[in-house]
Each structure stands twice: as C-alpha cells, then as structure tokens.
N, C-alpha and C positions, 0 to 999 in steps of 0.2 A: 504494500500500500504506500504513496507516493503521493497522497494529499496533504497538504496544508506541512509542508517539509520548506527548512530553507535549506540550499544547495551552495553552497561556499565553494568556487570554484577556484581552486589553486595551481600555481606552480612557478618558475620562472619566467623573467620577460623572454615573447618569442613562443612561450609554448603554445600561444593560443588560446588562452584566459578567453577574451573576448568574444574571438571567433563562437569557440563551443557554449560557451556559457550563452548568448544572443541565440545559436541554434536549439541549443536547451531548452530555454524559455519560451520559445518561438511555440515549438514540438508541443508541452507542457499546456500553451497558453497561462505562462506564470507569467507575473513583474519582473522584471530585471533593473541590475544595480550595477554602470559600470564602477569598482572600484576604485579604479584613478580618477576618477572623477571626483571624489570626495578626499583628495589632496589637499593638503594646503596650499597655498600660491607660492609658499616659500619653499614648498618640497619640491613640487614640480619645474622650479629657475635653481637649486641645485643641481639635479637628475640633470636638463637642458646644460649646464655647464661641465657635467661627466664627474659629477662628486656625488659618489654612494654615501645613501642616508643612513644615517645611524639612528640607534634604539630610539633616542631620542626624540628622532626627527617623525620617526612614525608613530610612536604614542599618539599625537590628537589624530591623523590618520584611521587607525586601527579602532578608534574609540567613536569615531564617526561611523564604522563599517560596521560594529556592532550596533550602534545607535538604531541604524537601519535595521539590523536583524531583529532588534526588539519590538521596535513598531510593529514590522509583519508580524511577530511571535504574536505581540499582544493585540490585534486584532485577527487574530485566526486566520491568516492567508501563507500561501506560498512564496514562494519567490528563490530570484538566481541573484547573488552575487558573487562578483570576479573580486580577487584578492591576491597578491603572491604569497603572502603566509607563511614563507620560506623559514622563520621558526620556530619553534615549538610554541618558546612562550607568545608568540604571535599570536598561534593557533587557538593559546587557551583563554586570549582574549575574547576571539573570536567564538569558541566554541563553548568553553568553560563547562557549566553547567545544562545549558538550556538542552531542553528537549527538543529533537523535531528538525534539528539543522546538524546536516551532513557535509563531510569533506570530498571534493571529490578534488584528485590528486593525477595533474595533466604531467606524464612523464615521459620526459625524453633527455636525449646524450647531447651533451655537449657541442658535438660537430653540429648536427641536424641544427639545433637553436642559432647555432652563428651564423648558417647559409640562411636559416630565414631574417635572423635582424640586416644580416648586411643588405636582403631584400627590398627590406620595408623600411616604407619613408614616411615622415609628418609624425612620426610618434615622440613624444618628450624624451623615450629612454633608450641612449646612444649606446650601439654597440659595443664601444669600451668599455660598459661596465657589465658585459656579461659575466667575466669572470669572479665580479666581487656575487655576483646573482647567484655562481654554484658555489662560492665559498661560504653564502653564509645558509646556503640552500642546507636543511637538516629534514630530510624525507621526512613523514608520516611514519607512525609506528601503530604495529596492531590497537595499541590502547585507544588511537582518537578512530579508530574502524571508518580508513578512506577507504573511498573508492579509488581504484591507480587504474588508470586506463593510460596508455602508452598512446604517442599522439602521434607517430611517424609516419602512420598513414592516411587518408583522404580525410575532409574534416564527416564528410556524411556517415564515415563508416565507425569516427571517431563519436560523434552522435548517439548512434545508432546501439554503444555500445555499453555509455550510459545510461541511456530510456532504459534498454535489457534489464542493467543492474540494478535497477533501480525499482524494474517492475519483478526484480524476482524476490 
C-alpha cells in the first residue's frame, strides 16, 4: 500500500533526483517538492562558485525539506521530494521519527554521474564538486529501509522500478 507515503528521493548531484522523482509523482498523481528549490540564496551563490557546503550551510536547508514533509504528514497526503541526503545525520533529519515517509536511494558509480554532469547545463551544481558529492556521500543502511534502485539505465525503466517496489 502506497497511499498517503512521502517519498524522499535521494542521492548524489547527476543521479537524477529530479528526473525520477517528477516521473514518480507524475505516475502517482502525488505533489512534488523540488528540493533545491528550498535552498537558501546563500547556498545556492556558494554551490555557483564551486564551494561544497558544509553541515552548517545545510541545517536551514534540511529543516525546510522537513518542514514540507510535515505539512503533507499533517494533512494526510502524499507527496515526492528530491533531497541529496548524502548523510546519515541528514537522513535522520529528514526521516527521524515520522511515519509514512520513505527513502528511496538513486544509485550509481562515479564515472556514469561525471558523463552526465559534464552533460548538463543551467544547473547551480558544477561538476567540480562531484567529488566532494561521493566523499561525503555515506549510502543508506538496512536500519533507514531504502529503497536502492540503480539508475544507469533509461529513466522509464528507472520509474518503472520504483512504482514495482513500492507497490509490492
């Protein structure tokens, strides 16, 4: 059952947060939240200037992404948000306690994510800082019960593969 769930969609920049997360919701008929969207003005002209944020910088970040989850929680609805969540204690901002909101965990290698940042253009987050992305990156572990779906193939079949898990 896959009613009234928020869906935290994570992983490094490049995996495709967005993409999936948009087709998710789309699929779903849920609300979506893009996550970098609820930056602060000051995270997003560091990031533009190739300076990886620290703990710091994302607290009001992370605390706005929950904000969102709470309102959906406490109005009974669903919804998709994008998040990179990259670590743990991020996670357990984001996840903590509440009921009903799921991680799902967009994995892939290193090469694959740098052929697509060095693709994509207009995005704030320069490929220079992919590498601080898998340094501070700390996977999901059985205790937060992600979902890991590997994204190196087509985004439909990427889709496709979380509805599944989702509905089983």
């Amino acid at each position: 059952m896959i009613d009234k769930q928020i869906l935290v969609v994570m992983g490094v920049s490049g995996s495709g947060k967005t993409t999936i997360a948009k087709a998710v919701a789309e699929r779903l008929g849920w609300p979506y939240q893009e996550g970098d969207d609820l930056h602060p003005a000051a995270n997003v002209a560091k990031m533009h200037a190739g300076i990886p944020l620290d703990d710091a910088d994302r607290a009001p970040w992370l605390a706005a992404i929950a904000a969102w989850i709470d309102a959906r929680l406490a109005a009974g609805e669903p919804g998709v948000v994008t998040c990179s969540a990259l670590k743990h204690a991020y996670r357990e901002v984001l996840l903590g306690d509440r009921q009903h909101v799921r991680l799902i965990y967009l994995h892939a290698d290193q090469l694959l994510i740098a052929r697509r940042l060095a693709d994509r253009k207009g995005h704030f987050m320069p490929p220079s800082l992919l590498d601080s992305q898998f340094a501070t990156l700390q996977e999901p572990t059985p205790d937060e019960h992600p979902l890991t779906v590997d994204v190196a193939g087509e985004v439909k079949d990427t889709v496709d593969k979380v509805i599944k898990a989702l509905e089983a």
